[in-house]
C-alpha positions as a printed Julia matrix, in Angstrom:
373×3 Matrix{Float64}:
   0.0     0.0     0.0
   1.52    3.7    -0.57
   2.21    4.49    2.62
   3.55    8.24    2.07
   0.51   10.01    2.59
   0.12   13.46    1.67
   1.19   16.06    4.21
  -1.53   18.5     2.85
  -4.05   19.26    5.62
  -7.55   17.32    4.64
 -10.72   18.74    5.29
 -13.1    17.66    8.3
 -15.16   15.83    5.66
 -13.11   13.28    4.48
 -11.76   12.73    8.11
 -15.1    11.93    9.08
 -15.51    9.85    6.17
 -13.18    7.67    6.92
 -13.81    8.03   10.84
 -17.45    6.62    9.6
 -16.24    3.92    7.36
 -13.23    2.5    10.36
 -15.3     2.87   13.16
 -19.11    2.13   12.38
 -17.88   -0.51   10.15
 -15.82   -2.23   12.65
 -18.79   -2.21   15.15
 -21.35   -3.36   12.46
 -18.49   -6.57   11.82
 -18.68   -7.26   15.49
 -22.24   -6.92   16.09
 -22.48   -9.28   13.16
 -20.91  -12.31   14.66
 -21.78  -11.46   18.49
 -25.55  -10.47   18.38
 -26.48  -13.98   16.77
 -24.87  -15.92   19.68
 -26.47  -14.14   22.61
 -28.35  -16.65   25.08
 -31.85  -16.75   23.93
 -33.55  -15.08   26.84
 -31.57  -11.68   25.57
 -32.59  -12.27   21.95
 -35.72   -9.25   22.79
 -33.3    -6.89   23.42
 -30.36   -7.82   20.5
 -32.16   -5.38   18.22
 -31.98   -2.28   20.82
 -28.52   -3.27   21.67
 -27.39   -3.65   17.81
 -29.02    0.04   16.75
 -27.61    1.94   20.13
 -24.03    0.58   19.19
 -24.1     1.81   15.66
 -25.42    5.31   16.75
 -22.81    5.24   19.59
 -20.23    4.54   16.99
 -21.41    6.89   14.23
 -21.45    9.51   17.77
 -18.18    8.71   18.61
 -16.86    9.25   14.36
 -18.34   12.21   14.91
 -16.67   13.26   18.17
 -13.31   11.95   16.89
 -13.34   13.57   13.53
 -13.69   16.86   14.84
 -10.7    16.33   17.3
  -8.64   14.96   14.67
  -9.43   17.93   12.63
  -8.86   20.38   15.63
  -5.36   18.79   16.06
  -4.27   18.76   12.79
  -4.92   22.65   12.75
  -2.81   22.92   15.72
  -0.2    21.49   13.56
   0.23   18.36   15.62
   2.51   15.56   14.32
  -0.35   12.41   15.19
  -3.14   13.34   12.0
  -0.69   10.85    9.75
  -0.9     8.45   12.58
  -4.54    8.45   13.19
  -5.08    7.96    9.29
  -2.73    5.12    9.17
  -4.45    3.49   12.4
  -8.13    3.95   10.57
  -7.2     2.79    6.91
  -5.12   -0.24    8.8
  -8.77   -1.01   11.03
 -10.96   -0.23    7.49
  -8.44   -3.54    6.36
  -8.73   -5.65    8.8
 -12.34   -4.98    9.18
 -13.33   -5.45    5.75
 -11.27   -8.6     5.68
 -12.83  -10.04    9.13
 -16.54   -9.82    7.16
 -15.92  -10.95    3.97
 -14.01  -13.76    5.38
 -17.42  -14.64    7.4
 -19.19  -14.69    4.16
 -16.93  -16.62    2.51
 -16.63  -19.5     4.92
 -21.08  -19.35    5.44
 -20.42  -20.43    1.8
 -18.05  -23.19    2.35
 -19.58  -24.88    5.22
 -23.19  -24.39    3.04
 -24.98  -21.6     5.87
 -25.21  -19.09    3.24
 -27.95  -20.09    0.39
 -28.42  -23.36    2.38
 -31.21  -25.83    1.05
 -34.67  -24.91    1.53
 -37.53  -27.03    1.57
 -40.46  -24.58    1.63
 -38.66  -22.42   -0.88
 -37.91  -25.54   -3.08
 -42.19  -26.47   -2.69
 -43.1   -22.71   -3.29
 -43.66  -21.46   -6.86
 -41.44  -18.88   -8.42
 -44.26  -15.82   -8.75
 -44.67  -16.43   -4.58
 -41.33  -15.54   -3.74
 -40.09  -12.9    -2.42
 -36.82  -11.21   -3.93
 -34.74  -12.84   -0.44
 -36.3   -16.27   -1.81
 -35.16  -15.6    -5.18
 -31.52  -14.99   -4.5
 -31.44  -18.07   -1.92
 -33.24  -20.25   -4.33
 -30.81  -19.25   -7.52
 -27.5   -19.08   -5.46
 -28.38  -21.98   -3.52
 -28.85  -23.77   -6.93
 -25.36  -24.54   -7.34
 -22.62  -25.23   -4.52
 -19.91  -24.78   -7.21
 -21.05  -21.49   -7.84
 -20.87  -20.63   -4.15
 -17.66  -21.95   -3.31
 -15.81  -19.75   -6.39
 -17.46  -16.78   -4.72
 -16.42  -17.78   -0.87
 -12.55  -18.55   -2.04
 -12.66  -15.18   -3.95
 -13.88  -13.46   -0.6
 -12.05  -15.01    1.76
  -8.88  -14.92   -0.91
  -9.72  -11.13   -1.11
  -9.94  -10.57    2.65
  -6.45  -12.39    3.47
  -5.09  -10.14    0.69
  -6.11   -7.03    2.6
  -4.47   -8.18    5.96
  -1.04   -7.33    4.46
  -0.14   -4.04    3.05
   2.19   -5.07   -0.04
  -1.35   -6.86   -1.3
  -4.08   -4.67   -0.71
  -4.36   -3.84   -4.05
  -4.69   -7.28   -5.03
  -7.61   -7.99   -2.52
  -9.43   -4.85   -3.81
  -8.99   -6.77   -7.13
 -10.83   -9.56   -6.4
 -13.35   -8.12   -4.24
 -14.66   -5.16   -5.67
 -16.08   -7.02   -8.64
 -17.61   -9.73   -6.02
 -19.41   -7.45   -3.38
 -19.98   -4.9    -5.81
 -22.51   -7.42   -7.7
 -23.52   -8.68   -3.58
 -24.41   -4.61   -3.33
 -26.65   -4.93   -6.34
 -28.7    -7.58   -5.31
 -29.2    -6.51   -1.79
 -30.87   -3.28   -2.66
 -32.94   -4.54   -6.04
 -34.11   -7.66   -4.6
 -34.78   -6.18   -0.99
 -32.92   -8.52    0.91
 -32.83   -6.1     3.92
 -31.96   -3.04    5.54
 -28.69   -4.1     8.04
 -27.49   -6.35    5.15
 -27.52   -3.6     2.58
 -26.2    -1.48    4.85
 -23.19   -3.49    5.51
 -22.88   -4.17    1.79
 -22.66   -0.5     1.25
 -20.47    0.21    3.65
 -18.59   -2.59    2.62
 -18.36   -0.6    -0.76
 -17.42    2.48    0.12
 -14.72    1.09    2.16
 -13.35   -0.61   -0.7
 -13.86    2.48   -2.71
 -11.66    4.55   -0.04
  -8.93    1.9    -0.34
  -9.13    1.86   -4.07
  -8.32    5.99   -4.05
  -5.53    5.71   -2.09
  -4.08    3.87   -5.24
  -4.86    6.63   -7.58
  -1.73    7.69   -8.56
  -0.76    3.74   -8.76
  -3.44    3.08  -11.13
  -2.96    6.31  -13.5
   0.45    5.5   -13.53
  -0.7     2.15  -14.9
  -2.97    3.43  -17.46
  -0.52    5.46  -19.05
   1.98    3.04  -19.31
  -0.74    0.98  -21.07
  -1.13    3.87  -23.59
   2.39    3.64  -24.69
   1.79   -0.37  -25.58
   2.55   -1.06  -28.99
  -0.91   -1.49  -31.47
  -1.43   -4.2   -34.14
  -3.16   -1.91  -35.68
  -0.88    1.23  -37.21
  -3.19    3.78  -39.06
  -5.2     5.79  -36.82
  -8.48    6.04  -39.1
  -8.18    1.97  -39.07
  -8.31    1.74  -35.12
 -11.34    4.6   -34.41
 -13.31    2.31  -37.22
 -12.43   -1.26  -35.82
 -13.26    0.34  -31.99
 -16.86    1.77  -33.41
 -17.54   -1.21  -35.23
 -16.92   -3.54  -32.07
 -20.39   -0.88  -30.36
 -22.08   -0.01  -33.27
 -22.87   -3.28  -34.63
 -23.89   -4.94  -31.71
 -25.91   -1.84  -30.79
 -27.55   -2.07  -34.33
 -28.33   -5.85  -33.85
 -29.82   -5.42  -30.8
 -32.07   -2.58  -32.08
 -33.19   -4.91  -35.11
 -33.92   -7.74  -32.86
 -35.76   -5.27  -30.38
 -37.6    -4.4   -33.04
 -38.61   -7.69  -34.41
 -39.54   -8.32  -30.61
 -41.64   -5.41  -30.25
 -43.65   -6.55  -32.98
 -45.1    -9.59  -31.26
 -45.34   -8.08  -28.18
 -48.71   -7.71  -28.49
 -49.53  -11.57  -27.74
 -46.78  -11.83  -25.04
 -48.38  -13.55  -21.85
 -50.03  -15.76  -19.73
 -53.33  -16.39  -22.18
 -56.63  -18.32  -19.77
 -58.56  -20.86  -22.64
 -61.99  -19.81  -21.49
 -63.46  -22.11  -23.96
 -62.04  -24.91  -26.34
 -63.99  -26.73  -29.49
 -62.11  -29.7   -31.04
 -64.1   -30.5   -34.27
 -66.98  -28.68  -33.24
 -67.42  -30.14  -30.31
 -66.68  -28.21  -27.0
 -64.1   -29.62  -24.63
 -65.62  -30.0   -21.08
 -63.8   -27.56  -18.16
 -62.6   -30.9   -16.46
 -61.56  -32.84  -19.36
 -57.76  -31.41  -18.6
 -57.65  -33.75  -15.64
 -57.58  -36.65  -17.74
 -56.62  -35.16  -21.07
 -53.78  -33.13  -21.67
 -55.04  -31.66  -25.22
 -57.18  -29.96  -23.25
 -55.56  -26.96  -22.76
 -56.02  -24.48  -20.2
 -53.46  -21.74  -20.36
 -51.05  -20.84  -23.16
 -48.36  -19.11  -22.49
 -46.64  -16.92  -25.49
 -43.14  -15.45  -24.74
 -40.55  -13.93  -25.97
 -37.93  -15.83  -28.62
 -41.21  -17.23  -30.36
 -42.0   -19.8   -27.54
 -45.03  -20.93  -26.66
 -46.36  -23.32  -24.14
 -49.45  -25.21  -24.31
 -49.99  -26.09  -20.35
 -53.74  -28.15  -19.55
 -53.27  -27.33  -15.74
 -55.63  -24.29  -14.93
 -53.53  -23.89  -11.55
 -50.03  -23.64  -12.58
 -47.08  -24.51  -15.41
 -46.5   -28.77  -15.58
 -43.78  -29.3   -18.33
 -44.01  -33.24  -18.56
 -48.06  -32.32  -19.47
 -47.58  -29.12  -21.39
 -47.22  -29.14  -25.47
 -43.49  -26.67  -26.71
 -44.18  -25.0   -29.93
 -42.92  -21.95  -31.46
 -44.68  -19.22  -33.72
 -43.96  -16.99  -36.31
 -45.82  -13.51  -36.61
 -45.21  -11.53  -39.82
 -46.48   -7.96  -39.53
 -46.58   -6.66  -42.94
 -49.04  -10.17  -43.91
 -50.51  -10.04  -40.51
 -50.13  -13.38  -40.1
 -49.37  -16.01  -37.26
 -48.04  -19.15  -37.44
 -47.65  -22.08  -34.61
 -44.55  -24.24  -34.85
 -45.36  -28.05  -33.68
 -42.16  -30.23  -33.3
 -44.01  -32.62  -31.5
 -44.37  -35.27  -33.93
 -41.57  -34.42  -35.64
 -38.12  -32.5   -34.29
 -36.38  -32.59  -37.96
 -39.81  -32.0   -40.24
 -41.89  -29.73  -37.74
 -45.54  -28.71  -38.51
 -46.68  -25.11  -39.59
 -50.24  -23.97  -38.36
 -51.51  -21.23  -39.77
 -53.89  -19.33  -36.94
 -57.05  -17.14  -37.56
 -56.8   -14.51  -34.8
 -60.18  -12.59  -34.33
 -61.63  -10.12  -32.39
 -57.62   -9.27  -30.51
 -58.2    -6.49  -28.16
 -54.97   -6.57  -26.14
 -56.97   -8.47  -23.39
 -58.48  -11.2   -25.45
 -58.38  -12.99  -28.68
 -60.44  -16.07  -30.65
 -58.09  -18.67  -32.03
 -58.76  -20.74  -35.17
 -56.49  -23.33  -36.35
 -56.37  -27.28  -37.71
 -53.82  -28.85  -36.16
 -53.41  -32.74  -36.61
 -56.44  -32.45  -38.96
 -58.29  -31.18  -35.64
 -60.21  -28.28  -36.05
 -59.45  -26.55  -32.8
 -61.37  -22.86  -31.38
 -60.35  -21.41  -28.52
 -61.79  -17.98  -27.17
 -58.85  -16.93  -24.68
 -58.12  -13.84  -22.02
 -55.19  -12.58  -20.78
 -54.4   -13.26  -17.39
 -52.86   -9.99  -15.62
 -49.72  -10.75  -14.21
């Protein structure tokens, strides 16, 4: 770590920064592993205790960042000495809880198993459920992220490799930070994955003049490519074309979007004759929901009550706007030689739609409505 820090007098704000990120983050680590093993007859008061200690500690940054900045002004010789004491507890600190995390990986506490999650359908769960249930999917997966952590963290304990811990974790908790606050997994845990963050972040700065120094030795590298007019093209055509292929595809999306959705068969004729509401218990041709998505899939499900893949029919459909015409896909008979249905859509008002269509030499009508998600 560069360890000749400036001699220039900092202001009170960025001694109180890092006042905030040393000291309220070193409390939050402790309460983190001492709260949860209280005996059980204190567990009524762990949430008091936990909130006065992190407003004692943001107090006490306070307190401590106005004395720091009083003695600095007096020209005393110990503000280098209290910076290199915080950044040197922001470390160790940092490393203590990521290390946590990474070892709840390992020994399989963090995204354990669930069994009501794993019984629970996927619209039911919550954003916490989500994360468990996707993480939790694969131990492999965890395990990379736990050695990068507690790699990371063990990195930060020494000062020649702090820049290689901030390496590996700013990419992992940074994505951790992401998740936290858009799938709401709580307000202590994204706090301590923000503050996590910005801890890295302060590290990271006090590389600054490391990293630009690296950046413009990078400049200097020698190209492949010599003429200048060659490299802006070959750099614009590695954005533009993607850009421009994503904007065709969006656009051949947008197109069908219309019929995207879960689709309820309120009625169903096979040759004239109309299906009975039951008949899906026993026969799965008689379809109860459809379900047209994106990347021309379809899915015709018989269960009224939720998605069963061994009973539900894959197909895909084509929908060409300038003919105004829609097509179902069957490869059910036949992966290499699929069937095309043509479909007579009538009456489509966003919200419902009449189907017409022979398919198998069935003539098949369904009136449908879209189910609002």
């Amino acid at each position: 770590m560069t360890t000749n820090h400036s001699t220039i007098q900092s202001s009170w704000l960025s001694k109180f920064y890092l006042s905030f990120l040393s000291i309220v983050g070193g409390v939050n680590a402790l309460l983190f592993v001492i709260l949860p093993i209280l005996p059980y007859n204190l567990s009524k008061f762990i949430n008091v205790a936990g909130m006065l200690s992190l407003l004692l500690a943001i107090l006490f940054s306070l307190l401590f960042s106005f004395y720091w900045n009083y003695k600095e002004k007096s020209n005393n010789t110990c503000s280098e000495k209290y910076k290199t004491l915080l950044i040197a507890l922001l470390r160790f600190w940092i490393a203590f809880h990521v290390c946590i995390f990474g070892f709840e990986k390992i020994i399989d506490v963090n995204f354990s198993f669930s069994y009501h999650i794993n019984d629970s359908l996927a619209s039911t769960l919550t954003g916490q459920e989500l994360t468990w249930k996707y993480y939790g999917y694969s131990y492999g997966l965890s395990i990379i992220v736990a050695l990068l952590q507690i790699a990371g963290g063990i990195a930060l304990l020494f000062r020649r490799s702090v820049l290689l811990g901030l390496v590996l974790l700013m990419p992992v908790m940074f994505n951790i930070l992401l998740i936290n606050i858009f799938y709401n997994i709580g307000p202590i845990t994204c706090f301590t994955s923000i503050i996590i963050m910005l801890g890295l972040a302060y590290l990271l700065w006090q590389y600054k003049e490391n990293i630009i120094a690296l950046f413009n030795t990078s400049s200097k590298a020698y190209s492949m490519v010599k003429n200048k007019a060659l490299r802006i093209a070959t750099r614009a055509f590695c954005i533009i074309i993607p850009c421009l292929f994503v904007l065709y595809y969006s656009h051949k999306v947008q197109l069908s979007k219309r019929y995207f959705g879960k689709w309820k068969v309120e009625s169903i004729s096979r040759n004239g004759k109309i299906i009975p509401d039951n008949a899906w218990e026993k026969d799965s041709s008689a379809w109860k929901t459809i379900y047209i998505e994106e990347r021309e899939k379809m899915f015709f499900c018989p269960n009224p009550n939720m998605y069963v893949d061994s009973a539900s029919i894959y197909m895909k459909y084509r929908f060409d706007d300038v003919k105004n015409t829609f097509k179902v896909i069957s490869y059910e008979r036949n992966l290499q030689n699929p069937d095309t249905i043509p479909v007579l859509i009538n009456n489509f008002d966003s919200n419902s739609m009449q189907w017409n269509m022979v398919l198998y030499k069935d003539t098949i009508k369904m009136q449908l409505k879209k189910v609002k998600q």
